[in-house]
HTML snippet that shows the backbone in 3Dmol.js (N, CA, C, O; Angstrom):
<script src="https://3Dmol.org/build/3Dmol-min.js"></script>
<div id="view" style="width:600px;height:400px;position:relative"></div>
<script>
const pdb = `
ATOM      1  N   UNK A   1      27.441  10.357 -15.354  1.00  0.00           N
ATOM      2  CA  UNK A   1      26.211  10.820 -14.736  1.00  0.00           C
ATOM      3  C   UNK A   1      25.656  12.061 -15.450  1.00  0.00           C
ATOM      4  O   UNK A   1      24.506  12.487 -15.340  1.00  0.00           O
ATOM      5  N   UNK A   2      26.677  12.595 -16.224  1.00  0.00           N
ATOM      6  CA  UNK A   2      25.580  13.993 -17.341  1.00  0.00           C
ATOM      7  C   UNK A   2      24.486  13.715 -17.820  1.00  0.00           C
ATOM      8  O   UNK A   2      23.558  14.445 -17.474  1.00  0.00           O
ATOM      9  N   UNK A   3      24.137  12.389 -18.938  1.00  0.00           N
ATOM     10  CA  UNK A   3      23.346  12.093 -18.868  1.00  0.00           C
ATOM     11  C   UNK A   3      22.115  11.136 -18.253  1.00  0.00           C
ATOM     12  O   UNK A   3      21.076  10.647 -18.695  1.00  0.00           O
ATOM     13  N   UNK A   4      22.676  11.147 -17.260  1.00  0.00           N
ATOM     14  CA  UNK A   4      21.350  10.314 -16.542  1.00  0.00           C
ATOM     15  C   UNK A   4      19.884  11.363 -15.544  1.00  0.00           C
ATOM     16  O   UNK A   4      20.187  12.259 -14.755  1.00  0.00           O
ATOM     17  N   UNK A   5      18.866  11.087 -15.748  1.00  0.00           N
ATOM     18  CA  UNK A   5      18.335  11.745 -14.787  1.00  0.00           C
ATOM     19  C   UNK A   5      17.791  11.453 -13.699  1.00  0.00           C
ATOM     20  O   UNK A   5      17.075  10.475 -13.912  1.00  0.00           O
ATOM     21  N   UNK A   6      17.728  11.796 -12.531  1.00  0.00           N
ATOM     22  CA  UNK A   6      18.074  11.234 -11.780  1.00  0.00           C
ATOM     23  C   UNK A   6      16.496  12.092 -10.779  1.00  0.00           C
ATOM     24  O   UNK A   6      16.486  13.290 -10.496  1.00  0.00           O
ATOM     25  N   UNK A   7      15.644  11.364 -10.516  1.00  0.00           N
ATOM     26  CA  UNK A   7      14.604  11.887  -9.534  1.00  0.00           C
ATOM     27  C   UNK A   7      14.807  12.167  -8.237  1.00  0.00           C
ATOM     28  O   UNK A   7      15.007  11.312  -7.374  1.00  0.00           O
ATOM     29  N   UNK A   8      14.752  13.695  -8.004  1.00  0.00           N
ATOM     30  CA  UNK A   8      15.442  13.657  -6.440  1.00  0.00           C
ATOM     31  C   UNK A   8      14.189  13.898  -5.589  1.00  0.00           C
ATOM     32  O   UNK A   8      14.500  14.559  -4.598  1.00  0.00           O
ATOM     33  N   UNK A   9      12.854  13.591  -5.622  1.00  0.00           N
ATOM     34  CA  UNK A   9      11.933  13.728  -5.210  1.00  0.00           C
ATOM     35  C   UNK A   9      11.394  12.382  -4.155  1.00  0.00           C
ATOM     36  O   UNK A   9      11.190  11.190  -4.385  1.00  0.00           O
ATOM     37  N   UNK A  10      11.275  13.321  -2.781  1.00  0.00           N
ATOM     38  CA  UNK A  10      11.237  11.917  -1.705  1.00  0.00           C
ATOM     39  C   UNK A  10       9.997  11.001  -2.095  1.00  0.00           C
ATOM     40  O   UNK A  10       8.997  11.513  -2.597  1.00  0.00           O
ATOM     41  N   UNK A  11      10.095   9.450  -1.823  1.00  0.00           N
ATOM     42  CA  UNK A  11       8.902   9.192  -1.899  1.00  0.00           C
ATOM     43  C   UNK A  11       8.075   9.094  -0.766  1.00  0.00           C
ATOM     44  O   UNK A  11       8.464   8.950   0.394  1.00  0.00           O
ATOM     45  N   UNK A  12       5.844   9.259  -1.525  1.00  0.00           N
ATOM     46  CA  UNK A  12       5.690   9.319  -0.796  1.00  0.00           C
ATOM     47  C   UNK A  12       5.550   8.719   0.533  1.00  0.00           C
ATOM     48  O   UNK A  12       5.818   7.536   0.747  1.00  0.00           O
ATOM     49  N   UNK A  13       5.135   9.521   1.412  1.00  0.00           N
ATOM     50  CA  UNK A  13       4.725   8.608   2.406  1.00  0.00           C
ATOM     51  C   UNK A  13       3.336   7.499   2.857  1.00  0.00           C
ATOM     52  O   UNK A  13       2.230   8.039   2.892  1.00  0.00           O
ATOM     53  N   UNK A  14       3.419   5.914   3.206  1.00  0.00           N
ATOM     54  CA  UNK A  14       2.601   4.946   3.065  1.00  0.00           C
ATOM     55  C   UNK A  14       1.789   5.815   4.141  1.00  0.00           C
ATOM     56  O   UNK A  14       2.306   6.468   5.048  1.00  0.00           O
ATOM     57  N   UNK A  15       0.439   5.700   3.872  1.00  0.00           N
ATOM     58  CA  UNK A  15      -0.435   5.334   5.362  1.00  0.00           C
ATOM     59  C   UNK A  15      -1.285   4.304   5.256  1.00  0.00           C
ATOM     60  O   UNK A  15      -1.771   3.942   4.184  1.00  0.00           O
ATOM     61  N   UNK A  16      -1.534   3.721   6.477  1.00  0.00           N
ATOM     62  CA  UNK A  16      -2.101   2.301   7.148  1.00  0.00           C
ATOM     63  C   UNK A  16      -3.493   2.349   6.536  1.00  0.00           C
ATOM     64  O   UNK A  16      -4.079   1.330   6.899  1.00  0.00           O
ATOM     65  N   UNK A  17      -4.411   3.236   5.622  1.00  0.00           N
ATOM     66  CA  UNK A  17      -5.253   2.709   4.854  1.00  0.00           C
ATOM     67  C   UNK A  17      -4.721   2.325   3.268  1.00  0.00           C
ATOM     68  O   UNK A  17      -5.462   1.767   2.459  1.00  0.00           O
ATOM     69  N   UNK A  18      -3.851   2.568   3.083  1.00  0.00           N
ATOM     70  CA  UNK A  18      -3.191   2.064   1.959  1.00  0.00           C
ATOM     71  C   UNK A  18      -2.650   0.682   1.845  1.00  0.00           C
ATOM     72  O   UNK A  18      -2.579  -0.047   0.856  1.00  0.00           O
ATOM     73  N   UNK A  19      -2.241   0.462   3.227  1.00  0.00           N
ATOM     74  CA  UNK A  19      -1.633  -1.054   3.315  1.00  0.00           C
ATOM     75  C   UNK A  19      -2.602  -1.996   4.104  1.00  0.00           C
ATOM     76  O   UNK A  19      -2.379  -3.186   4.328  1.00  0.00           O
ATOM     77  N   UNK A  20      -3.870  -1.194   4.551  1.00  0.00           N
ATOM     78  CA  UNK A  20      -4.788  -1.980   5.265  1.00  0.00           C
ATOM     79  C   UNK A  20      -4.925  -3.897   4.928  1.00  0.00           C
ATOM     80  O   UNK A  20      -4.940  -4.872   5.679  1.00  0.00           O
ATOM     81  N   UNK A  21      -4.989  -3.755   3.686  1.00  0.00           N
ATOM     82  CA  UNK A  21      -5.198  -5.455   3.164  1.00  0.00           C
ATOM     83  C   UNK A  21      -4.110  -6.178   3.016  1.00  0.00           C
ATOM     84  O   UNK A  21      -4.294  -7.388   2.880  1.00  0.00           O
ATOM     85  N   UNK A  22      -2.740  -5.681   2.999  1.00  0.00           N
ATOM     86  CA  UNK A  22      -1.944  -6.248   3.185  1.00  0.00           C
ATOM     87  C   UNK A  22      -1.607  -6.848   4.572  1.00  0.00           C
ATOM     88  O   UNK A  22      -1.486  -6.179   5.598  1.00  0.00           O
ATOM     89  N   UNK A  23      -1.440  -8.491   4.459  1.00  0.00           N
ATOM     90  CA  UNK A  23      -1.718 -10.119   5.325  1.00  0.00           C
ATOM     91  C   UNK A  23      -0.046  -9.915   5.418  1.00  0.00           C
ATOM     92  O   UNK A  23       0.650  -9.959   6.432  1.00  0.00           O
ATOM     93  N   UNK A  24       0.240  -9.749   4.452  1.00  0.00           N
ATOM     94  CA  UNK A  24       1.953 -10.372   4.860  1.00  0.00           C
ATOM     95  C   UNK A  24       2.557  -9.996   6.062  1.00  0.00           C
ATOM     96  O   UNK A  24       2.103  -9.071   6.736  1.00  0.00           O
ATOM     97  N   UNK A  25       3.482 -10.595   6.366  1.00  0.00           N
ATOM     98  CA  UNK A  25       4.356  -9.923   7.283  1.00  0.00           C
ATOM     99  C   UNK A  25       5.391  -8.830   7.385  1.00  0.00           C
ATOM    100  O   UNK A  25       6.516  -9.047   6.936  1.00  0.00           O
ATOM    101  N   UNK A  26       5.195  -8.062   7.755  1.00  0.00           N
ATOM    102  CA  UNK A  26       6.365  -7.047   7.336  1.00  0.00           C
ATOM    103  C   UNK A  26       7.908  -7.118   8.431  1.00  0.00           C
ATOM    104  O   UNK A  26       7.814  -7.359   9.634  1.00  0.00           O
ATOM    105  N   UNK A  27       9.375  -6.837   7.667  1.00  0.00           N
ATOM    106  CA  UNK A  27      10.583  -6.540   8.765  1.00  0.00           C
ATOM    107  C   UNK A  27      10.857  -5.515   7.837  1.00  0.00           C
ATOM    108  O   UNK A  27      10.401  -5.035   6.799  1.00  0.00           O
ATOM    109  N   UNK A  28      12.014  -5.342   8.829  1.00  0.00           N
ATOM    110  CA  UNK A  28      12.292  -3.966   8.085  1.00  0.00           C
ATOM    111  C   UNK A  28      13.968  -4.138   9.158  1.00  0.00           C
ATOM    112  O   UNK A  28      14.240  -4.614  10.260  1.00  0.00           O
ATOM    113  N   UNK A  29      15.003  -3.212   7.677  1.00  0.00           N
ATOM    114  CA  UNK A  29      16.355  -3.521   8.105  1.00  0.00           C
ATOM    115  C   UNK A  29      16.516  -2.160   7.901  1.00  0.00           C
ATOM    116  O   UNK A  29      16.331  -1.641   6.800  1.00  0.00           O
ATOM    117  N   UNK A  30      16.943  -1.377   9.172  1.00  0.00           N
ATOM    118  CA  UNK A  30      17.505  -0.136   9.368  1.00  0.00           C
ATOM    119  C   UNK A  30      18.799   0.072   9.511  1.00  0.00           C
ATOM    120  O   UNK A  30      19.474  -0.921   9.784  1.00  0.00           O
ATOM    121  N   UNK A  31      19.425   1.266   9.384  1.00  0.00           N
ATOM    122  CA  UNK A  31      20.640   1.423  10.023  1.00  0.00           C
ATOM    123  C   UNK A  31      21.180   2.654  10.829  1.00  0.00           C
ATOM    124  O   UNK A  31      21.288   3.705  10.197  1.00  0.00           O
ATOM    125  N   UNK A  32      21.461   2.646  11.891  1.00  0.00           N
ATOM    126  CA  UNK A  32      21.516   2.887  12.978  1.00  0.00           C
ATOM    127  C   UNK A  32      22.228   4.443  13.019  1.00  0.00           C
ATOM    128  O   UNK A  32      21.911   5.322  13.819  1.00  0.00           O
ATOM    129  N   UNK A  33      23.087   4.539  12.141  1.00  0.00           N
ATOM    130  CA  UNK A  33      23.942   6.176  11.292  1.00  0.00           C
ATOM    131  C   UNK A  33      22.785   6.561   9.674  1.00  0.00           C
ATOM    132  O   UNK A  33      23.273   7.202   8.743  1.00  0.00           O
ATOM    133  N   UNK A  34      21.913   6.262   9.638  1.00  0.00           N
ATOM    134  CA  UNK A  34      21.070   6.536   8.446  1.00  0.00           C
ATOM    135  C   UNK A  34      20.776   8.238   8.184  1.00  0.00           C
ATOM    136  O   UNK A  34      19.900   8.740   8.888  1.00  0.00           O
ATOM    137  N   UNK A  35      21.146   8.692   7.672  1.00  0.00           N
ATOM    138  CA  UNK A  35      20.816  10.594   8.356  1.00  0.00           C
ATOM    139  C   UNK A  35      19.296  10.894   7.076  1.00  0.00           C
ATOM    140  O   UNK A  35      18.524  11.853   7.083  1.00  0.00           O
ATOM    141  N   UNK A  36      19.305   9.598   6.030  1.00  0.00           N
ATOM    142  CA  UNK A  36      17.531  10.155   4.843  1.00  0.00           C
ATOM    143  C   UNK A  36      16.535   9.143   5.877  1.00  0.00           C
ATOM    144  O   UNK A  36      15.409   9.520   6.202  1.00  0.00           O
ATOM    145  N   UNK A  37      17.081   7.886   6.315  1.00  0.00           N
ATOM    146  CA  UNK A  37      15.739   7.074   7.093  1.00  0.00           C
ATOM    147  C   UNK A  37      16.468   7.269   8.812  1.00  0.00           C
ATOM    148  O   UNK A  37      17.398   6.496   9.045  1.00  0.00           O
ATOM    149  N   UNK A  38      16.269   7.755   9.380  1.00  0.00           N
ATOM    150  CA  UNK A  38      16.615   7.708  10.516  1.00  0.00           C
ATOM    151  C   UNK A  38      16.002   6.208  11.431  1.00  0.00           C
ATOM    152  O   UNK A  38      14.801   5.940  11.469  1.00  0.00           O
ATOM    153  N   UNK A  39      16.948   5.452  12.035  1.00  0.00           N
ATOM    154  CA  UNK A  39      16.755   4.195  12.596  1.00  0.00           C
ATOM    155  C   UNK A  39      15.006   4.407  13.341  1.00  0.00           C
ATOM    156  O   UNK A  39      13.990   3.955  12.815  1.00  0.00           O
ATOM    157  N   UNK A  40      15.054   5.303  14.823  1.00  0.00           N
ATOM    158  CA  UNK A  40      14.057   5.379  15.502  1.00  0.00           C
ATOM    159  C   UNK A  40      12.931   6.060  14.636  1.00  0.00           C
ATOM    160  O   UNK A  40      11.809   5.735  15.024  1.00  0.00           O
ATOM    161  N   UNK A  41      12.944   6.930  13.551  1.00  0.00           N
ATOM    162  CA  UNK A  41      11.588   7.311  13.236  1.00  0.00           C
ATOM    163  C   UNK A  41      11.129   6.020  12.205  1.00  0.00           C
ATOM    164  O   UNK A  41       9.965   5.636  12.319  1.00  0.00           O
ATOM    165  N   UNK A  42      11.957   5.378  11.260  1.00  0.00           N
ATOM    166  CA  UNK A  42      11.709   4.726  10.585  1.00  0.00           C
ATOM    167  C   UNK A  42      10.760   3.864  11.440  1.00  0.00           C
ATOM    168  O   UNK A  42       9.553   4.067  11.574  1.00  0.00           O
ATOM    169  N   UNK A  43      11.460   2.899  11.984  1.00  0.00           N
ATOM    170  CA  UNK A  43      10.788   2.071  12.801  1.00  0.00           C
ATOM    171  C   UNK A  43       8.930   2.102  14.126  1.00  0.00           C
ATOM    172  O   UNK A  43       8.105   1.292  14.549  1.00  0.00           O
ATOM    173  N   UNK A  44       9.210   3.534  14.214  1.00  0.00           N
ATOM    174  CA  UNK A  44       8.216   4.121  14.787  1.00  0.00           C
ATOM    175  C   UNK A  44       7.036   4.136  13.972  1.00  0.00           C
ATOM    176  O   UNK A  44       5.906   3.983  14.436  1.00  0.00           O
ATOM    177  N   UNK A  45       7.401   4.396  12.243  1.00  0.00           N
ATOM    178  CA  UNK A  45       6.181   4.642  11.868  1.00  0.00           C
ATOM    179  C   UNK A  45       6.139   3.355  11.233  1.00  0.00           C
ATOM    180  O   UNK A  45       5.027   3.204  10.726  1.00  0.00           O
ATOM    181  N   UNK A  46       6.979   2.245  11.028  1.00  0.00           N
ATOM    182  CA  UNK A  46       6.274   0.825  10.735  1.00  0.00           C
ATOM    183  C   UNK A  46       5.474   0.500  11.624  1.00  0.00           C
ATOM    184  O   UNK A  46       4.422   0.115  11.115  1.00  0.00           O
ATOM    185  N   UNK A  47       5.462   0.454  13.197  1.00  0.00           N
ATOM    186  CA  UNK A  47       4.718   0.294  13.769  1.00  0.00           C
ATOM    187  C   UNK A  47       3.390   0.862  13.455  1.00  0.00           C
ATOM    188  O   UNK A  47       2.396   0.144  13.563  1.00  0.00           O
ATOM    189  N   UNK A  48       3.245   2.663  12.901  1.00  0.00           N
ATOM    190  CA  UNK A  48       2.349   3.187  12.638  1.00  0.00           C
ATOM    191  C   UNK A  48       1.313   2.659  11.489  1.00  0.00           C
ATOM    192  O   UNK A  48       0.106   2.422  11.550  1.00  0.00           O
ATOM    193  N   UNK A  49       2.277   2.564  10.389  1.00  0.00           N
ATOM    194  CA  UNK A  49       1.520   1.898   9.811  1.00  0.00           C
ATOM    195  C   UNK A  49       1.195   0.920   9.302  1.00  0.00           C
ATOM    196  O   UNK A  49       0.176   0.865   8.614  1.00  0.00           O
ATOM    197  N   UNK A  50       2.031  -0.163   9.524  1.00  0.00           N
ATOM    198  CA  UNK A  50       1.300  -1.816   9.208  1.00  0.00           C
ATOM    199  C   UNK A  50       1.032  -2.638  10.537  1.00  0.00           C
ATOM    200  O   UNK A  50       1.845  -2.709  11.458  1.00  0.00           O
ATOM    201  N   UNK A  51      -0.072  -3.179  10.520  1.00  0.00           N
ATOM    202  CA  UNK A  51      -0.672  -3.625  11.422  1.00  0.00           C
ATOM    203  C   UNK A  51       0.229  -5.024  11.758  1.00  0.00           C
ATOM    204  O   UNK A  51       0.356  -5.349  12.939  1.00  0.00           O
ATOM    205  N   UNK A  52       0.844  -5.834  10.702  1.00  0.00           N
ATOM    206  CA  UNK A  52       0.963  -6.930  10.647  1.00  0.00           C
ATOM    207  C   UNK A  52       2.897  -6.555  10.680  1.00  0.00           C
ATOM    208  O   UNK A  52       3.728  -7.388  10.318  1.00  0.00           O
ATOM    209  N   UNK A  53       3.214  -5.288  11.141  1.00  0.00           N
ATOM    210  CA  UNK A  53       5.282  -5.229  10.941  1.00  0.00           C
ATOM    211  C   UNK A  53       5.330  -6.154  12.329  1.00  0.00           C
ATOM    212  O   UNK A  53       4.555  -6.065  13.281  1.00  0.00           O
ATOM    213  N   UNK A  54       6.460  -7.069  12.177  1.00  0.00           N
ATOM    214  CA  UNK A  54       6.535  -8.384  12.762  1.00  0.00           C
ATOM    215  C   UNK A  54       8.217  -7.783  13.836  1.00  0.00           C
ATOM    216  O   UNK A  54       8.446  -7.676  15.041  1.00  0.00           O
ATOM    217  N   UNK A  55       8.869  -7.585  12.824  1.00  0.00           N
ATOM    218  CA  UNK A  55      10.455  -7.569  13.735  1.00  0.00           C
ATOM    219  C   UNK A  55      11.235  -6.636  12.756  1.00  0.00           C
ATOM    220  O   UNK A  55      11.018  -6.379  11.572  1.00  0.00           O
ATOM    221  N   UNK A  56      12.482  -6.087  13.847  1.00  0.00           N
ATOM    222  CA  UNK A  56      13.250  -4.996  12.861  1.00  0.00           C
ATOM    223  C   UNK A  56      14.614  -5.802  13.101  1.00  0.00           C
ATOM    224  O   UNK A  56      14.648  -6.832  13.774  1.00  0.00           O
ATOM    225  N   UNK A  57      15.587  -5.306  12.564  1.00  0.00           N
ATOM    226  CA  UNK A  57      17.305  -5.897  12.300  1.00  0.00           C
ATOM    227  C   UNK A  57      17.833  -3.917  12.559  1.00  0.00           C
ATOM    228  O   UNK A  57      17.180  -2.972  12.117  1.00  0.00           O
ATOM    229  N   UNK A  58      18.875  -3.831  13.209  1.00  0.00           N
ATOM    230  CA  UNK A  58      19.193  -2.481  13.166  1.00  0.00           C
ATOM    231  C   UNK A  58      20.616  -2.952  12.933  1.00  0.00           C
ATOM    232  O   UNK A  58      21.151  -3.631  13.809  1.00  0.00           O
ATOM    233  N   UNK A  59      21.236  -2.663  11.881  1.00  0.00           N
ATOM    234  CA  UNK A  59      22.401  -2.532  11.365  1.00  0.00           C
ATOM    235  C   UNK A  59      23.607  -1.347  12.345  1.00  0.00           C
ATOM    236  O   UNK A  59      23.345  -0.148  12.438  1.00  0.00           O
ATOM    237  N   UNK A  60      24.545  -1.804  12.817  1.00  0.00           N
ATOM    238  CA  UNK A  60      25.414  -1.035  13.719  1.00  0.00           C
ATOM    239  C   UNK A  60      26.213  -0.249  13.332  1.00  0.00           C
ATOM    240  O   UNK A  60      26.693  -0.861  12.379  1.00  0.00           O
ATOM    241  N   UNK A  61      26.847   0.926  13.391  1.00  0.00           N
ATOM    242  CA  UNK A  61      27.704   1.310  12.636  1.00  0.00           C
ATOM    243  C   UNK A  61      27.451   1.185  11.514  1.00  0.00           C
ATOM    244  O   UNK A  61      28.211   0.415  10.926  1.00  0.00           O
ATOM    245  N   UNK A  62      26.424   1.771  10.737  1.00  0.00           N
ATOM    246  CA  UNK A  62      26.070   1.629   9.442  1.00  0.00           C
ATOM    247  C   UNK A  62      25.399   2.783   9.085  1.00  0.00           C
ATOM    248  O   UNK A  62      24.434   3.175   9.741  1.00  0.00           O
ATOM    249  N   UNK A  63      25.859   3.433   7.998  1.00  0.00           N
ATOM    250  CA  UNK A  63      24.945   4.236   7.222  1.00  0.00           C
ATOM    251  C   UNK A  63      23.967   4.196   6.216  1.00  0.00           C
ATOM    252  O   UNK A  63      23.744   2.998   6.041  1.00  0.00           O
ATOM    253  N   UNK A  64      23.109   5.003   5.297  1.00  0.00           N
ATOM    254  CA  UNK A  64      22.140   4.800   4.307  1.00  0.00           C
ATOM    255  C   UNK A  64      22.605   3.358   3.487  1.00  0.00           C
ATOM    256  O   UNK A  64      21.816   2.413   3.494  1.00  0.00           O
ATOM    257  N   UNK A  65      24.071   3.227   2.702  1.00  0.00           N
ATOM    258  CA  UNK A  65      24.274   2.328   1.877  1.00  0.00           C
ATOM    259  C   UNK A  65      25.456   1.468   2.972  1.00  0.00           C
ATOM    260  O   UNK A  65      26.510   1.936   3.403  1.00  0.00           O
ATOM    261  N   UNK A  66      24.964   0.299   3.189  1.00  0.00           N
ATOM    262  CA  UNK A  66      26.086  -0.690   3.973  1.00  0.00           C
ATOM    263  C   UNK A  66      27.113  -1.063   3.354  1.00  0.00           C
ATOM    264  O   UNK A  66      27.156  -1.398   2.170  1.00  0.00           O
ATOM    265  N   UNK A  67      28.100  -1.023   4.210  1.00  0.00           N
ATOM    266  CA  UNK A  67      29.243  -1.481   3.852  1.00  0.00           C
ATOM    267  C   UNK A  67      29.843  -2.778   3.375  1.00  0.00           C
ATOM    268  O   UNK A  67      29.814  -3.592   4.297  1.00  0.00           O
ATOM    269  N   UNK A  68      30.370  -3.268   2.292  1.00  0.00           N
ATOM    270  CA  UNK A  68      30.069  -4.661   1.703  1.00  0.00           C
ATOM    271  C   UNK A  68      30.499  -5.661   3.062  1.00  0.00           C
ATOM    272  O   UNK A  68      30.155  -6.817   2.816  1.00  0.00           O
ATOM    273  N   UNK A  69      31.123  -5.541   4.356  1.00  0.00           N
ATOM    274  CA  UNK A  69      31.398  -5.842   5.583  1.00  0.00           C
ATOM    275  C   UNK A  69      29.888  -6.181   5.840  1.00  0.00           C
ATOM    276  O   UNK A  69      29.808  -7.384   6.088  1.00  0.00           O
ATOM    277  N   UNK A  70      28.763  -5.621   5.870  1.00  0.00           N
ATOM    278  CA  UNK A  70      27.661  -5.985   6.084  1.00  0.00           C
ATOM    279  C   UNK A  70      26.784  -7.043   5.925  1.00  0.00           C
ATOM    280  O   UNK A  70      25.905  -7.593   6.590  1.00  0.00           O
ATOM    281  N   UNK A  71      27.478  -7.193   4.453  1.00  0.00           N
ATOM    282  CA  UNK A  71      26.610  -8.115   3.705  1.00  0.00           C
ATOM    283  C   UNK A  71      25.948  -9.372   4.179  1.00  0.00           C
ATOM    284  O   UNK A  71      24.780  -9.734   4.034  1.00  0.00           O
ATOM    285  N   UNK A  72      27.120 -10.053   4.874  1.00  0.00           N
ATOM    286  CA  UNK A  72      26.605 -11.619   5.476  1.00  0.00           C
ATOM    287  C   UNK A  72      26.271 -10.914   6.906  1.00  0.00           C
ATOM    288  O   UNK A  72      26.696 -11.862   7.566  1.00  0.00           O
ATOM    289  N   UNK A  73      25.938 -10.197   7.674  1.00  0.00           N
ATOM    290  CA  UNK A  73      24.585  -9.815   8.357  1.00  0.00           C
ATOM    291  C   UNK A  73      23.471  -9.678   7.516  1.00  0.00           C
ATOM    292  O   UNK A  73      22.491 -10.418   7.436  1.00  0.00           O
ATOM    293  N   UNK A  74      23.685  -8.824   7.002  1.00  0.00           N
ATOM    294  CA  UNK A  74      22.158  -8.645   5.949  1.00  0.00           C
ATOM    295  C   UNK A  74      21.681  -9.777   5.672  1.00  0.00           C
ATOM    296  O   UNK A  74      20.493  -9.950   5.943  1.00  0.00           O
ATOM    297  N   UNK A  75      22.689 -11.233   4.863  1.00  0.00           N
ATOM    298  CA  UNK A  75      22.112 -12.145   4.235  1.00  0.00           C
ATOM    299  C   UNK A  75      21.798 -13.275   5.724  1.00  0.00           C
ATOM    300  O   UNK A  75      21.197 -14.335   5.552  1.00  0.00           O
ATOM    301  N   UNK A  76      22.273 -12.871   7.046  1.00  0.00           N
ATOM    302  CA  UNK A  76      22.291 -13.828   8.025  1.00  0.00           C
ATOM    303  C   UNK A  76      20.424 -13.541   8.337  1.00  0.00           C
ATOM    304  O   UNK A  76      19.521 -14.378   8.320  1.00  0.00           O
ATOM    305  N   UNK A  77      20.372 -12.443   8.533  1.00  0.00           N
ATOM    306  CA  UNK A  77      18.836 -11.900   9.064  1.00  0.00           C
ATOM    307  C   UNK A  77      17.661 -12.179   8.536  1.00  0.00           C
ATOM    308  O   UNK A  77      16.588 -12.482   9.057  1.00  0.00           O
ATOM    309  N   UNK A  78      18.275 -11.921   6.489  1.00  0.00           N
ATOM    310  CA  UNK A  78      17.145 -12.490   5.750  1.00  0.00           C
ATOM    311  C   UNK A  78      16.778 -13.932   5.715  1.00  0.00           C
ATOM    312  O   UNK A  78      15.597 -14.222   5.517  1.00  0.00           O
ATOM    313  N   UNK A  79      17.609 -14.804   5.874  1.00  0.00           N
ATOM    314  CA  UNK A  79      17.374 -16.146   5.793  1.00  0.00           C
ATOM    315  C   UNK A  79      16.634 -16.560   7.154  1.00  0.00           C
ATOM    316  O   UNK A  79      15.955 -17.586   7.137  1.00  0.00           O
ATOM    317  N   UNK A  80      16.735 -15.796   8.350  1.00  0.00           N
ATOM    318  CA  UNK A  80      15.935 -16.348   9.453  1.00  0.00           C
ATOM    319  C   UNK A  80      14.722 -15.297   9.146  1.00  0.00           C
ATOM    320  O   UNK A  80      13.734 -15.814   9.668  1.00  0.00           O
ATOM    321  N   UNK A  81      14.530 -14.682   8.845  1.00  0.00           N
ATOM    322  CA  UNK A  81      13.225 -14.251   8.128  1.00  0.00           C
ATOM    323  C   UNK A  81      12.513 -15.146   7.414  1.00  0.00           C
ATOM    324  O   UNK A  81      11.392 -15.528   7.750  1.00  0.00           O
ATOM    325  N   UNK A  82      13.034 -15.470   6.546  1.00  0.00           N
ATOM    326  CA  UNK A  82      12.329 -16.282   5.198  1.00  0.00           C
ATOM    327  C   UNK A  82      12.109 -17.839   5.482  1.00  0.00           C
ATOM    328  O   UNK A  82      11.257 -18.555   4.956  1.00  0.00           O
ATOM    329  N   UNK A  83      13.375 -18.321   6.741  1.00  0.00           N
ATOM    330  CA  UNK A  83      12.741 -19.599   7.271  1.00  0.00           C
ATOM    331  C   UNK A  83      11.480 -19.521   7.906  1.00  0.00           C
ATOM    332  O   UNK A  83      10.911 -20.611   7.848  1.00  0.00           O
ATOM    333  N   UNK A  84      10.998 -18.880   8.337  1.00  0.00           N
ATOM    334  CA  UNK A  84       9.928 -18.778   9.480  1.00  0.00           C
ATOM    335  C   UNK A  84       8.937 -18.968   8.805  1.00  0.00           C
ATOM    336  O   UNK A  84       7.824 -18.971   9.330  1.00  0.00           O
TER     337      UNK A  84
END
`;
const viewer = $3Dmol.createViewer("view");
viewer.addModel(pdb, "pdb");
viewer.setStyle({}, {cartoon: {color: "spectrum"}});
viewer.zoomTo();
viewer.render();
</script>
């Protein structure tokens, strides 16, 4: 990691005239111990700002990076996503 550089600068934040034209559907997979996306604000401001955020997945016992234990939740949620 000496040489790598590494951007520690948050990104910014979306607002709902930025994503105004975006049709798609939005989910969104949180996790519930997250201490950079916190579960309830995250989710609060999808509501805020896409008109069209559809459904959330809240990961249990989980922090920022999931535990490879996770994985087939993660991959269970996306596939009933992507059927729909």
């Amino acid at each position: 990691m000496l040489h790598v550089k590494v951007d520690f600068n948050r990104p910014t934040l979306l607002t709902a005239d930025k994503v105004k034209n975006m049709e798609a559907p939005v989910y969104t997979i949180v996790a519930d111990n997250d201490i950079f996306f916190p579960w309830d604000k995250t989710l609060e401001r999808c509501r805020i700002v896409f008109k069209n955020f559809k459904e959330e997945h809240i990961l249990k016992n989980t922090k920022h990076i999931p535990d490879v234990k996770m994985f087939s939740e993660i991959e269970a949620q996306l596939k009933k996503w992507l059927e729909v």
